[in-house]
KENU-611961 format. One record per residue (C-alpha): residue in one letter; z, y, x. Coordinates in nm, 3 decimals, decimal comma. Each point is the difference from the previous one (the first is absolute). Layout:
KENU-611961
ROGU  residu       zz       yy       xx
ROGU       a        Z        Y        X
...
This chain:
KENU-611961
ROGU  residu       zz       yy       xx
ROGU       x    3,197   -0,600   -1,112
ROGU       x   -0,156    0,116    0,301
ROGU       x   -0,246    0,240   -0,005
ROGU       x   -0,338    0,041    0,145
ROGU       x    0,000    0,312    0,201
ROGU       x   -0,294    0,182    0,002
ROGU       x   -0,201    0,271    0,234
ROGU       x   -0,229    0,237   -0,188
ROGU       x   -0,255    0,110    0,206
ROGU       x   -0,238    0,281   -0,172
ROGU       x   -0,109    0,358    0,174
ROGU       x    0,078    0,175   -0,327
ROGU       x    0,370    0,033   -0,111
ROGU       x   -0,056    0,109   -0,340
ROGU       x   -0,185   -0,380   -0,026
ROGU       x    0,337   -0,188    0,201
ROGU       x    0,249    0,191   -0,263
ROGU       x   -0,222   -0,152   -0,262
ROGU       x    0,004   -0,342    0,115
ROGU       x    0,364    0,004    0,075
ROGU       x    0,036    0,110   -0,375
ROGU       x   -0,192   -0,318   -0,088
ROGU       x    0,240   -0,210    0,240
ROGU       x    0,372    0,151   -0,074
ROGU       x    0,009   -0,154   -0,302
ROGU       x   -0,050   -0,402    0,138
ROGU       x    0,328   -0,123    0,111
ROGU       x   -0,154   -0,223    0,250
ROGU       x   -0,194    0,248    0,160
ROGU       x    0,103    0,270    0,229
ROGU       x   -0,171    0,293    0,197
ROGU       x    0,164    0,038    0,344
ROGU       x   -0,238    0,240    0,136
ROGU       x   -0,328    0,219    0,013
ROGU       x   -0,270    0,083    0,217
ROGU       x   -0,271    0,240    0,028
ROGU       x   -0,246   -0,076    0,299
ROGU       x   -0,052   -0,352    0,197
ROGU       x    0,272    0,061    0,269
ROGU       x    0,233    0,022   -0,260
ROGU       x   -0,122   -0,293   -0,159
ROGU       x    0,097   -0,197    0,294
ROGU       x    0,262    0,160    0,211
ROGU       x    0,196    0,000   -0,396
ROGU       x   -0,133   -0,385   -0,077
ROGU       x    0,175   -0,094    0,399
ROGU       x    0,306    0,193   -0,080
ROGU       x    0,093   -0,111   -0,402
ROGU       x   -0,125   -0,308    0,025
ROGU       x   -0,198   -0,043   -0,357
ROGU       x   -0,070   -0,236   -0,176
ROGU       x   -0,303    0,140   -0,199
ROGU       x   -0,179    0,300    0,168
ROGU       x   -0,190    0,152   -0,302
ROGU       x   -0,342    0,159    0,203
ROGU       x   -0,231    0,224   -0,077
ROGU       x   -0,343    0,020    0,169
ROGU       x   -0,062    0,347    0,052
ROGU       x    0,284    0,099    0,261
ROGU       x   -0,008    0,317    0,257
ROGU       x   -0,030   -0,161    0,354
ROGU       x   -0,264   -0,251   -0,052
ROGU       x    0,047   -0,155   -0,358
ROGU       x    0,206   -0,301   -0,152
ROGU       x   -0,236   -0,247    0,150
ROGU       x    0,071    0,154    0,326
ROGU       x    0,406   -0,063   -0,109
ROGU       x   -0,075   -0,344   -0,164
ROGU       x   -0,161   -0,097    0,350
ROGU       x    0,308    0,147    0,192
ROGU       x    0,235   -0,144   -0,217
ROGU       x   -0,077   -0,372    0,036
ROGU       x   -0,103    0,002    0,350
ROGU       x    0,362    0,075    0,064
ROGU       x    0,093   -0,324   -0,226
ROGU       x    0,271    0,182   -0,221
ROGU       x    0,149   -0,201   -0,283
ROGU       x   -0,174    0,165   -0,285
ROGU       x   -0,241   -0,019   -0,254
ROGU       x   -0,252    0,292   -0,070
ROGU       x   -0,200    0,106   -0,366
ROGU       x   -0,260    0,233    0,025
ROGU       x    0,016    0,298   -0,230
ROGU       x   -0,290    0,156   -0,008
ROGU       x   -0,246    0,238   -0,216
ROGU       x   -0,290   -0,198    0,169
ROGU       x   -0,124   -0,327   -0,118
ROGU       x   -0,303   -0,050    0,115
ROGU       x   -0,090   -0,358    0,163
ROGU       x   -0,030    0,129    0,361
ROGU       x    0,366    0,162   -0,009
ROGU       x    0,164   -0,277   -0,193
ROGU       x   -0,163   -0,268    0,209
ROGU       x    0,135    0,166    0,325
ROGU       x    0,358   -0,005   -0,090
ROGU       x    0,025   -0,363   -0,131
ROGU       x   -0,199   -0,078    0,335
ROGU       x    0,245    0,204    0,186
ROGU       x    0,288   -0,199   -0,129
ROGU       x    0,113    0,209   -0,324
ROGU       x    0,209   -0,177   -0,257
ROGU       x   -0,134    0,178   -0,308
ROGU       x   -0,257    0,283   -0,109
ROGU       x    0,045    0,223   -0,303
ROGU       x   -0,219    0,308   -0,106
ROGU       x    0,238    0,301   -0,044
ROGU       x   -0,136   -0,008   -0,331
ROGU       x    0,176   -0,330   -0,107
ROGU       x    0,330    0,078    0,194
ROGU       x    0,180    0,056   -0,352
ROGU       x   -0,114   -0,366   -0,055
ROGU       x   -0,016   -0,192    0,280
ROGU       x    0,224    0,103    0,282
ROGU       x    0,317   -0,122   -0,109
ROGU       x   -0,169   -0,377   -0,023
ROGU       x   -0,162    0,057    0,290
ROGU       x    0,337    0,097    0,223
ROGU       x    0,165   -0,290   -0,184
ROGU       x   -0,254   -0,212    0,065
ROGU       x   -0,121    0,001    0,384
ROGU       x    0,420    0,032    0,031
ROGU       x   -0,006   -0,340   -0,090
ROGU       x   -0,255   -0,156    0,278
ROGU       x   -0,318    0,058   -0,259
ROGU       x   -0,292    0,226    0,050
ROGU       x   -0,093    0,298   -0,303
ROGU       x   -0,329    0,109   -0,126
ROGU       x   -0,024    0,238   -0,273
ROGU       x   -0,302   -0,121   -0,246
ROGU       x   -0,203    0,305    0,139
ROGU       x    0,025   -0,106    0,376
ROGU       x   -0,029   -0,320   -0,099
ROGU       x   -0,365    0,080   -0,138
ROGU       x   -0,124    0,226    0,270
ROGU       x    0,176   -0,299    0,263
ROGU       x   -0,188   -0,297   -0,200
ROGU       x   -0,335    0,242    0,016
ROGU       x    0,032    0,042    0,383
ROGU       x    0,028   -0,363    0,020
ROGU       x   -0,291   -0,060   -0,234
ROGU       x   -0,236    0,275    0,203
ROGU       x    0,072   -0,191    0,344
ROGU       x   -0,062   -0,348   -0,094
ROGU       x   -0,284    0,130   -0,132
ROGU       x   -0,087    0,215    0,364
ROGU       x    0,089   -0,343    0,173
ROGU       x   -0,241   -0,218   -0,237
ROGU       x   -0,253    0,291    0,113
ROGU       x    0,028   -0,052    0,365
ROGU       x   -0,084   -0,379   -0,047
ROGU       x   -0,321    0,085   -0,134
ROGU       x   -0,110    0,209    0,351
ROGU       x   -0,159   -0,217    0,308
ROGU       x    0,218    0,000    0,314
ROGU       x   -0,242    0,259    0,155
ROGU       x    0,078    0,237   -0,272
ROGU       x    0,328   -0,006    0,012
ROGU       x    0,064    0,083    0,364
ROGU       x   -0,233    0,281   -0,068
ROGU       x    0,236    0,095   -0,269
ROGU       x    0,323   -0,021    0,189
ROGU       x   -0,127    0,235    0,351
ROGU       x   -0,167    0,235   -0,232
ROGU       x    0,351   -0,008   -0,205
ROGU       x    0,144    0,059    0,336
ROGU       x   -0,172    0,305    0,091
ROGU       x   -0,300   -0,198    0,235
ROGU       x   -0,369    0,185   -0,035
ROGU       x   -0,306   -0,170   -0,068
ROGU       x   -0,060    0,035    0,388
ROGU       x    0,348   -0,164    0,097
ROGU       x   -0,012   -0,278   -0,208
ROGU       x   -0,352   -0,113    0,076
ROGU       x    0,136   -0,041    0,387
ROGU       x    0,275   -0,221   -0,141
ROGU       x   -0,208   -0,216   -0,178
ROGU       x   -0,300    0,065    0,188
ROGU       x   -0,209    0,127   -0,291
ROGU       x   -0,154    0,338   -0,025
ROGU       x    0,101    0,269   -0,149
ROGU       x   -0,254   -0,013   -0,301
ROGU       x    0,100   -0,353   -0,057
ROGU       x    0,345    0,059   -0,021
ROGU       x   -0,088    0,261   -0,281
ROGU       x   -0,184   -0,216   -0,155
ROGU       x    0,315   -0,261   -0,039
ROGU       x    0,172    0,307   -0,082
ROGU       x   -0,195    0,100   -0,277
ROGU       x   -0,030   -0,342   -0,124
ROGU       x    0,362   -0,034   -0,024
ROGU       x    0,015    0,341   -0,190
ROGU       x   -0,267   -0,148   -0,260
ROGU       x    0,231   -0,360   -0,031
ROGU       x    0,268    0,208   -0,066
ROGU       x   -0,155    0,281   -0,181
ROGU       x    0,152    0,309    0,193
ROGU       x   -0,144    0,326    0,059
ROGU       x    0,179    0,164    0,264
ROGU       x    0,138   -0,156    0,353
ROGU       x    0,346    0,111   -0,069
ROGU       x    0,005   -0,280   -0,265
ROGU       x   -0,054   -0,277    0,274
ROGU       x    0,292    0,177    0,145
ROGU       x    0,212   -0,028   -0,333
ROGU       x   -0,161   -0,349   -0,066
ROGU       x    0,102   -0,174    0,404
ROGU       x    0,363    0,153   -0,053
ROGU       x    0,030   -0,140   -0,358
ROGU       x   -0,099   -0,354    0,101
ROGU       x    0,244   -0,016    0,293
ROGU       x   -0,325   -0,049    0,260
ROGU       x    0,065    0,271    0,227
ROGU       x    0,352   -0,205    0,046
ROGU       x   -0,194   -0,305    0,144
């Protein structure tokens, strides 16, 4: 049988010598190295060759996703789970958007991870019920933000997007040659459709929806 060799890639040892107590026991599973930081995520995932890099997100020199990113823009042959003590939508939607294979809290490893290894091995992709959730409510929360946008007037949503982009009151009226206490006027009426309080929210709101990618 040949066995899918795996990288474990965790800043804390004491949390690697646990996991490779959880693997030694699978026969078609083996452990071929261990890093600490992102370099060594990727100079050891070029020189092994892996076929399952196990990742976790909070990694000295700029953090998995940093690694995850790395990783596949060099196109090496491997497949990539997330192992992480964060689940929150945000993080979890990242990675599978980055091009992650699977996602598993930390707290479900002694669950989930050897399906999850065995499983994106195999060509298939590997949610853990509790990234599934927090992946189906991201989902949920922006068709929801895009059904919202529908219901603003053309005029108010270019006032969204410049103010989203940084533009003042003054600098957006000479783009759409308005004034500046008509543009806050749209502004404020798109804060009332969409029931914010603070500015930063358009912010939050243009990035969720994908319209500062237009």
């Amino acid at each position: 049988m040949k066995k899918i060799r795996i990288l474990l890639v965790d800043d804390h040892k004491v949390l690697r010598e646990g996991l490779k107590l959880l693997l030694v026991g699978e026969e078609d599973l083996e452990v071929i190295g261990e890093a600490g930081t992102v370099d060594e995520a990727i100079r050891l995932t070029e020189e092994l060759e892996p076929d399952v890099v196990v990742m976790d997100l909070s990694l000295p020199g700029g953090g998995g996703l940093k690694a995850i990113k790395q990783i596949l823009e060099k196109k090496f042959p491997v497949k990539i789970v997330v192992l992480s003590m964060h689940s929150n939508r945000e993080l979890v939607m990242e990675a599978i958007e980055l091009g992650s294979d699977g996602y598993v809290p930390k707290s479900s490893a002694h669950v989930s991870l050897l399906s999850a290894i065995r499983v994106v091995h195999a060509g298939e992709r590997f949610l853990d019920p509790v990234a599934a959730t927090a992946l189906v409510e991201e989902l949920l929360e922006k068709k929801d933000h895009s059904q919202l946008l529908k219901d603003l007037s053309d005029r108010e949503t270019e006032v969204l997007k410049f103010t989203a982009m940084g533009f003042t009151s003054r600098e957006i009226g000479e783009k759409l040659s308005l004034s500046p206490k008509t543009i806050e006027t749209y502004r404020q009426r798109v804060m009332d459709k969409m029931r914010f309080e603070h500015r930063s929210e358009l912010v939050q709101f243009a990035l969720r929806t994908g319209l500062l990618a237009e």
